[in-house]
N, C-alpha and C positions, 0 to 999 in steps of 0.2 A: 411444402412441395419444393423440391428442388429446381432450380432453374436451369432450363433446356444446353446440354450445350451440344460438343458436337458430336458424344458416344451417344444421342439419345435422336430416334426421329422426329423432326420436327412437326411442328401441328400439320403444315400444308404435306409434305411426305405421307403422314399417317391418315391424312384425307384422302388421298389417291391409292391407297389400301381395301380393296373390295371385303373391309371385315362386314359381318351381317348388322352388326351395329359398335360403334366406338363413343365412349361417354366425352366428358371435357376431362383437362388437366391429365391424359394419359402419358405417360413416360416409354420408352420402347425400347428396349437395346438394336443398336444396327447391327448387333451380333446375335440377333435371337432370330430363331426359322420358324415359317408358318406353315400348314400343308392344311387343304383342303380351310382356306381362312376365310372363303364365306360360310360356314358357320361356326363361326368364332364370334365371339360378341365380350366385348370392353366395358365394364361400365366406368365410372365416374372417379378421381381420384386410383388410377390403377399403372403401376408402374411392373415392368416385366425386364428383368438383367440379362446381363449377356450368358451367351450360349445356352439358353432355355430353346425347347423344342414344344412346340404348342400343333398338333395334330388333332383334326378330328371336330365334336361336335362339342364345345366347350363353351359357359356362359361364366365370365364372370361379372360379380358384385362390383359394391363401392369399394375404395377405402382398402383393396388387395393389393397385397406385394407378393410377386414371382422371382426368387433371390434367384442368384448366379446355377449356371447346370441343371436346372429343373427339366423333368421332362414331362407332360403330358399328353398320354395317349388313349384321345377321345373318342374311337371308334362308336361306342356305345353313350359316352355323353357323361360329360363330366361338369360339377354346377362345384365353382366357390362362392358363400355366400359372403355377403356384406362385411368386412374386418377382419379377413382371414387370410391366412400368409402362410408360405410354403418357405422353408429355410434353403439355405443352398445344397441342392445335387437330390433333392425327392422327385421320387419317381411316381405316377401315377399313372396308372392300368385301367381302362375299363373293358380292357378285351385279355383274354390270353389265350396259347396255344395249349393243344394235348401231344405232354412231353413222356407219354407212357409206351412209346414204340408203336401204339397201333396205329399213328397217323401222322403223317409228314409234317414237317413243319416250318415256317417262314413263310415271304410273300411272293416267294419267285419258283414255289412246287404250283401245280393245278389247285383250285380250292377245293374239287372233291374230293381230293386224297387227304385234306385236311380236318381240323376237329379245333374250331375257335367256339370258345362259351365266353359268358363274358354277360354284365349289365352297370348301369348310371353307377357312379362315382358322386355323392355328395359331399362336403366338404361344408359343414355348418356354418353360422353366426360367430364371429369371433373364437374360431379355430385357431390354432397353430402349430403348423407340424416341426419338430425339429431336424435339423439336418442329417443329410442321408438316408431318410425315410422312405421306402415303399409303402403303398397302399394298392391291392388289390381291387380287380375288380366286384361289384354288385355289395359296394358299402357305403356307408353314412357313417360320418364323422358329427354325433352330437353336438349341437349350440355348446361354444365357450369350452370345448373341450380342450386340451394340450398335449402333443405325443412329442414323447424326448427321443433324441437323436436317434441313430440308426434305430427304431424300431418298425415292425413288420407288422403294417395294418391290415389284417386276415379276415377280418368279420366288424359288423357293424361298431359303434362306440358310441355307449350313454352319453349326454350332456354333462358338462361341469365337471370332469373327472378329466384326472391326471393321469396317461400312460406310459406306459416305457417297454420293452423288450422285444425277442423275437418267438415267437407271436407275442404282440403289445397284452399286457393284464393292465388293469385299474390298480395303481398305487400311492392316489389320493384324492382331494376333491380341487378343484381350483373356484378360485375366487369369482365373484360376479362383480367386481368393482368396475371392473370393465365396462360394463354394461351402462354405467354412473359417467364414466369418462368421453364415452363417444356422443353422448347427447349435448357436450363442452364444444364435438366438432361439428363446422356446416357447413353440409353438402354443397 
């Protein structure tokens, strides 16, 4: 864990933060925005970079890292679990609009004229997504899974598998040594 300095809020800052819950040893950028951050929940060993955007109904784990430009948009509730880390500039969706002309769209038409679907965003056990990544809404990213750089997570993803593209396909398995290495660390 890196030591606090002054790009990062401090423990007593981050206690006067109405989050629904914040773990210990959290890291924060003073350059990252919250919207709707009572329910946002922090757990334990969690550090989040500058200009990340954290909206919405968001739980994360132990042991996560939020690299630089992340965005996520929780409307529908996004869960990282335990080990799992978002590269710099992914985006994550648990809502989207309808961009097929039959329905307005953005947050500043009337809502009936609109057409949002959307559902939960999980984000597994020793996940990691690579940089530039979206991920749509109403998916799961399998335990221990890996997606390489700009690829477009469109539908759910097996555990322990290697993806890449747009839309991401499985193009190998990844290792579980992982899983060996984090029992080394304590909570």
């Amino acid at each position: 864990m890196q030591k606090n300095d002054n790009s990062f809020l401090s423990p007593q800052e981050l206690a006067l933060m109405p989050f629904k819950y914040i773990g210990e040893h959290v890291l924060v950028s003073r350059k990252a925005s919250f919207y709707n951050i009572g329910e946002i929940s922090l757990g334990n060993h969690v550090r989040i970079d500058d200009f990340c955007i954290l909206s919405g109904s968001i739980t994360l784990g132990n042991h996560i890292h939020i690299s630089a430009h992340c965005a996520l948009y929780g409307t529908m509730g996004i869960e990282m679990e335990d080990f799992s880390g978002l590269s710099p500039g992914c985006k994550v969706f648990s809502i989207t609009d309808d961009f097929s002309g039959e329905h307005m769209v953005g947050p500043m038409v009337p809502e009936a004229l609109t057409r949002v679907s959307g559902g939960r965003v999980v984000i597994g056990k020793f996940v990691q997504v690579g940089a530039g990544c979206t991920i749509f809404p109403s998916t799961k990213i399998g335990e221990g899974a890996a997606v390489g750089a700009m690829s477009l997570v469109n539908r759910s993803l097996s555990p322990w598998g290697i993806y890449a593209g747009i839309p991401v396909k499985r193009i190998g398995d990844r290792s579980k040594n992982i899983i060996e290495l984090a029992k080394k660390i304590k909570s």
